[in-house]
C-alpha positions as CSV (number, residue, x, y, z in Angstrom):
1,X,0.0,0.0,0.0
2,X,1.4,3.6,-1.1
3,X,1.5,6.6,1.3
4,X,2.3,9.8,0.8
5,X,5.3,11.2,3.1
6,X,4.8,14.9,3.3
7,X,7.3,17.3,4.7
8,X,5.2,20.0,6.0
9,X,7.8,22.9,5.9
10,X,8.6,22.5,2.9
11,X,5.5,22.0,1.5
12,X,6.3,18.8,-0.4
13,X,5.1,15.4,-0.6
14,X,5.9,12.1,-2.3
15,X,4.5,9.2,-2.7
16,X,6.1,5.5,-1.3
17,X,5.2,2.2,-0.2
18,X,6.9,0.4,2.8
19,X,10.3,-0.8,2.6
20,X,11.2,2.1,-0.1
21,X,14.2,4.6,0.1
22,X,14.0,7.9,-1.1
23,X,17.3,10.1,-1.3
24,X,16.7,13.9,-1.8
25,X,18.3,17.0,-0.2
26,X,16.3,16.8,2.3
27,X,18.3,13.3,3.4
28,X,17.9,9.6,3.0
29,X,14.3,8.7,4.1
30,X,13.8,4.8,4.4
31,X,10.4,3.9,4.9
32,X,10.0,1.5,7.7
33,X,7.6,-1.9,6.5
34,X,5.5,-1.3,9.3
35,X,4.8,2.4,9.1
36,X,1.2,3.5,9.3
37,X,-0.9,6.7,8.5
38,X,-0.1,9.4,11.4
39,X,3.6,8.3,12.2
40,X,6.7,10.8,11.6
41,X,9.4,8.9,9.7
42,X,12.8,10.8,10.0
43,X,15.3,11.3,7.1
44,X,18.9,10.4,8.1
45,X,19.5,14.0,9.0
46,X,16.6,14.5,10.9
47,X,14.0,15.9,8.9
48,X,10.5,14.5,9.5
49,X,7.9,13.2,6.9
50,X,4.5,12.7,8.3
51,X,2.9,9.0,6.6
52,X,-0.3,10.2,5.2
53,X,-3.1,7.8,3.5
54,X,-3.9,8.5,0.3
55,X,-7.4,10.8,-0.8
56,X,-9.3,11.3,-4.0
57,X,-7.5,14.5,-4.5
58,X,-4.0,12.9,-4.1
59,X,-4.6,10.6,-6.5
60,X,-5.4,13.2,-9.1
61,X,-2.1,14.9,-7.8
62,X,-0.3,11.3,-8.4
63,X,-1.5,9.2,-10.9
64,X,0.6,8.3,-14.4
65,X,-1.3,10.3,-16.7
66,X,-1.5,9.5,-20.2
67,X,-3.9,12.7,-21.0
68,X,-5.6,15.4,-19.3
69,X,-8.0,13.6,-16.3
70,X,-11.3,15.0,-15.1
71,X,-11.1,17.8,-12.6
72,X,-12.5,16.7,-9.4
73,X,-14.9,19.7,-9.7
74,X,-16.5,18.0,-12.5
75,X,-16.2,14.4,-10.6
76,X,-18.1,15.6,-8.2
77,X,-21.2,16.7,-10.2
78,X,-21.7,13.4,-11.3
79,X,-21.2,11.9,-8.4
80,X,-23.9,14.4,-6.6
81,X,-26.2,14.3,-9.8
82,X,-26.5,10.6,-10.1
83,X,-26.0,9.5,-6.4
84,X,-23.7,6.4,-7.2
85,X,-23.4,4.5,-4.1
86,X,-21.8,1.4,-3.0
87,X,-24.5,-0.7,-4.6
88,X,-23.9,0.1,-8.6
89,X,-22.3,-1.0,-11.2
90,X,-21.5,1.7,-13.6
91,X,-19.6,1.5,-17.2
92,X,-17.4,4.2,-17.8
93,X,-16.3,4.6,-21.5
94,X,-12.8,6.6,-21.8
95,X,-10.8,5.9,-19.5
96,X,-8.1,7.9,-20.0
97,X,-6.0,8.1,-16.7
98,X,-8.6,6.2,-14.8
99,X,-9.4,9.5,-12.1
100,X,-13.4,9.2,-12.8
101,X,-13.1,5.3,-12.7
102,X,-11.1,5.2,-9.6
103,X,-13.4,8.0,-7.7
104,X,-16.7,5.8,-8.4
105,X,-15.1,2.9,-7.0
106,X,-14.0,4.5,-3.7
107,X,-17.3,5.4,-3.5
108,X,-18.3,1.7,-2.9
109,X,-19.4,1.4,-7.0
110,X,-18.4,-1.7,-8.9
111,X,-17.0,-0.1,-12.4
112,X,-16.5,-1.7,-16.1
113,X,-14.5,1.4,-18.0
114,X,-13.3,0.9,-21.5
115,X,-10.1,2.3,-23.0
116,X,-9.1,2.0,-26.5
117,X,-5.5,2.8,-26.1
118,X,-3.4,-0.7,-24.9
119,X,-0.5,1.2,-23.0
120,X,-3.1,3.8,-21.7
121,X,-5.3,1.0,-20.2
122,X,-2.3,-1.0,-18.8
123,X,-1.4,2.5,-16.8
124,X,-4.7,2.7,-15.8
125,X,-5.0,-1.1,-14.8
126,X,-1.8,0.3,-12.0
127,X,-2.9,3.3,-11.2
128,X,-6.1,1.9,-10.2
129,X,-3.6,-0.9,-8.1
130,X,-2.4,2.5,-6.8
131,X,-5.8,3.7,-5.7
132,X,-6.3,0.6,-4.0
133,X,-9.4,-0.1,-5.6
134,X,-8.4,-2.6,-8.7
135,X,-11.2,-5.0,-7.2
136,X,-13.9,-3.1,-8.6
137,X,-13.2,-1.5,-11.4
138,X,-12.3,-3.7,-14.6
139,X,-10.4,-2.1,-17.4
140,X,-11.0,-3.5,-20.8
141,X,-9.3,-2.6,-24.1
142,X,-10.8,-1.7,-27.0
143,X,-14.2,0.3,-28.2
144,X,-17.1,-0.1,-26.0
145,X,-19.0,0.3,-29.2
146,X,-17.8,-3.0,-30.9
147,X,-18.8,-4.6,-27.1
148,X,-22.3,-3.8,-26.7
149,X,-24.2,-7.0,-27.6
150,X,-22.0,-8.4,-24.7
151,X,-22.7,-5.7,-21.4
152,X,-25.3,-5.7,-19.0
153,X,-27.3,-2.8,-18.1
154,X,-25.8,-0.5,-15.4
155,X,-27.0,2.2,-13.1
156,X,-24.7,4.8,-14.3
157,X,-23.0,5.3,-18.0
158,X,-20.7,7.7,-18.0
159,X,-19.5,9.1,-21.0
160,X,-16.0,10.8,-21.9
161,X,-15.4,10.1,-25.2
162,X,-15.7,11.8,-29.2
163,X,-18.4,9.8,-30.2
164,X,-20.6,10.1,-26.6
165,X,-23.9,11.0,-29.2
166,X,-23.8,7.4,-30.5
167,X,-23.2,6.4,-27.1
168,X,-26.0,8.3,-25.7
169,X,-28.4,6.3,-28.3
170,X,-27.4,3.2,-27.0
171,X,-28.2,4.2,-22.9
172,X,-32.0,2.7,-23.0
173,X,-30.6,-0.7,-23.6
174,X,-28.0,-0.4,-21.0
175,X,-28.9,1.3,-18.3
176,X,-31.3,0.2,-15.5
177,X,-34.7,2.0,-14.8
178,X,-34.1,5.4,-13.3
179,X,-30.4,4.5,-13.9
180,X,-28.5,7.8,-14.9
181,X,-25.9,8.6,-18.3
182,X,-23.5,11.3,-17.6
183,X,-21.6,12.8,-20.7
184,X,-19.0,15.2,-20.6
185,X,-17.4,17.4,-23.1
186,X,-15.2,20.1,-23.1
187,X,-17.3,21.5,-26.1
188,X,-20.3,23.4,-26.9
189,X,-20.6,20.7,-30.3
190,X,-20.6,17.6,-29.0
191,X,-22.5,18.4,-25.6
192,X,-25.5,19.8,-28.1
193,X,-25.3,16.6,-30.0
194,X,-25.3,14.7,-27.4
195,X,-28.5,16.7,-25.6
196,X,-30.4,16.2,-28.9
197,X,-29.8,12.5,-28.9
198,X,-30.9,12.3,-25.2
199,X,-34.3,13.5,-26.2
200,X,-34.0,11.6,-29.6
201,X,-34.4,8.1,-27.9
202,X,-36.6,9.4,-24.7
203,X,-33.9,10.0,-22.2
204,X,-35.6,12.1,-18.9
205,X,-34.4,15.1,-16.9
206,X,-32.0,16.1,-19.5
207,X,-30.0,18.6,-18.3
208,X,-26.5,20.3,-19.0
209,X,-24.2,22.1,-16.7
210,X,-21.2,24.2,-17.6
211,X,-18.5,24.0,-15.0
212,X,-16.7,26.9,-13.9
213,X,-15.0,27.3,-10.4
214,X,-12.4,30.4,-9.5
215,X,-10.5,30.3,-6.3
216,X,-10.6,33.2,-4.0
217,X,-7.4,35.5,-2.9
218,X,-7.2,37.2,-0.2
219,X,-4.7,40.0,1.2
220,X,-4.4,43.3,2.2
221,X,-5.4,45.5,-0.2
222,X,-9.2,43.3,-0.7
223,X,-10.3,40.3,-1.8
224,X,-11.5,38.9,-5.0
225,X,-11.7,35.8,-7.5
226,X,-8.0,34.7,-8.5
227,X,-7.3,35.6,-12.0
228,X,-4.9,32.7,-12.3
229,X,-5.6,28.9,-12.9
230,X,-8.3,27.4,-15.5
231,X,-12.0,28.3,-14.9
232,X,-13.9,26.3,-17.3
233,X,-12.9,22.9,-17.6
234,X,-16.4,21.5,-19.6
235,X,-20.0,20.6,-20.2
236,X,-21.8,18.1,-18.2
237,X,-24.8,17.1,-19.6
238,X,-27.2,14.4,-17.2
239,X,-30.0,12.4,-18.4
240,X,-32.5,9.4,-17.1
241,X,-33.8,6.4,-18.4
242,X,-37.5,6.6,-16.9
C-alpha cells in the first residue's frame, strides 16, 4: 500500500510504499515496513515526513497520466447528480488516466470502464492498483461500441469520449430503470449533439451544466476571484432512463 510522506515545511510530498528509500536534499528517508498513517518517519539527517493515506484528490495529484483527467470539480457533479453508491455497477467509457473510474469505486461502485489505447489501459490497470481499488473496477481494451451486444445494463453510464452521441443512443438498452448517463465534453458541439440524442431516444431530466470554479485570494489590499488557474474545464450534460 502507497503513502504519501509529506514534509510539512517544505511543503512537499511524495508518494512511497513500505520498505522504499527515497534520497533527496532533504536526506535519506527509508520507509519503515510497518509504518502507518499518522507516524513521523525521519530522514537520516533529521528531517521529518508525516505518513499520510492517500485521498481522492491525491490521487489526481499522483497518478501516471496518459492525458488530461477530469477535474475533481467535475467528478463531483456526477457523483452528486447521479448518487452512485456502493451498490452500482457503472460503465465508464474513456478511461483515460482512470481518475473518474477510480473515484466511483471508492465510493463503494463496482466499475467496467473501456479504454481503446493498450498502454493507456495497462497505466490505468496500475494506477487503479495505486488507488487501491483494482477489485472493482475492470479495465477493458478496445471500443465499447464493438462490445455492446456483450454488457449488461448499469446504473450509471458515463461518457467521456468523441463519439458520446452514439453512445448516448445506445443508454435505453444499457442502463437500468431510473439508472443515470453522464456525458462530458469540453465542447459546446458535441454536448449539443449529445443533448439532442438524449431527447431523440426518450432519455428524462435532460439537463447540462457548464463547469466553472475560481479560487478566491485574499490579502491586504481586498479580496477577489483569483485571476490565475483554469475556470472552465467543460459541459456536463445528465439524463434518465425513466
Amino acid at each position: 500500500m502507497s503513502l504519501l510522506f509529506v514534509h510539512e515545511a517544505e511543503s512537499r510530498e511524495y508518494l512511497l510504499t513500505p520498505g522504499e528509500t527515497l534520497e533527496c536534499d532533504l536526506g535519506v528517508l527509508e520507509v519503515p515496513e510497518d509504518v502507518e498513517p499518522g507516524e513521523i518517519v525521519e530522514s537520516h539527517i533529521g528531517e521529518p515526513f508525516t505518513a499520510r493515506k492517500l485521498r481522492g484528490p491525491d490521487l489526481f495529484n499522483h497518478f501516471e497520466r496518459t492525458g488530461a483527467p477530469m477535474m475533481p470539480r467535475d467528478i463531483g457533479l456526477i457523483v452528486g447528480h447521479t448518487g452512485v453508491s456502493g451498490e452500482d455497477e457503472i460503465l465508464d467509457a474513456g478511461t483515460g488516466t482512470g481518475v473518474l473510474s477510480a473515484y466511483l469505486a471508492r465510493c463503494g461502485a463496482s466499475v467496467t470502464t473501456f479504454e481503446r489505447d493498450p498502454e493507456f489501459a495497462e497505466v490505468a490497470r496500475e494506477n487503479m492498483e495505486l488507488a487501491g481499488v483494482a477489485d472493482r473496477v475492470d479495465v477493458r481494451t478496445g471500443d465499447v461500441t464493438d462490445q455492446l451486444g456483450d454488457l449488461d445494463r448499469y446504473d450509471v453510464v458515463t461518457l467521456d469520449t468523441e463519439d458520446a452521441p452514439t453512445m448516448v443512443e445506445r443508454t435505453p438498452n444499457l442502463l437500468r430503470d431510473g439508472g443515470y448517463v453522464a456525458v462530458y465534453s469540453p465542447f459546446v458541439e458535441g454536448t449539443r449533439d449529445a443533448v439532442a440524442a438524449a431527447h431523440e431516444v426518450g432519455l428524462a431530466e435532460v439537463e447540462t451544466l457548464e463547469t466553472i470554479q475560481r479560487e478566491m485570494d485574499f490579502d491586504d489590499r481586498g479580496s477577489r476571484p483569483s485571476t490565475a488557474g483554469v475556470g472552465h474545464t467543460g459541459y456536463l450534460t445528465f439524463a434518465r432512463r425513466v
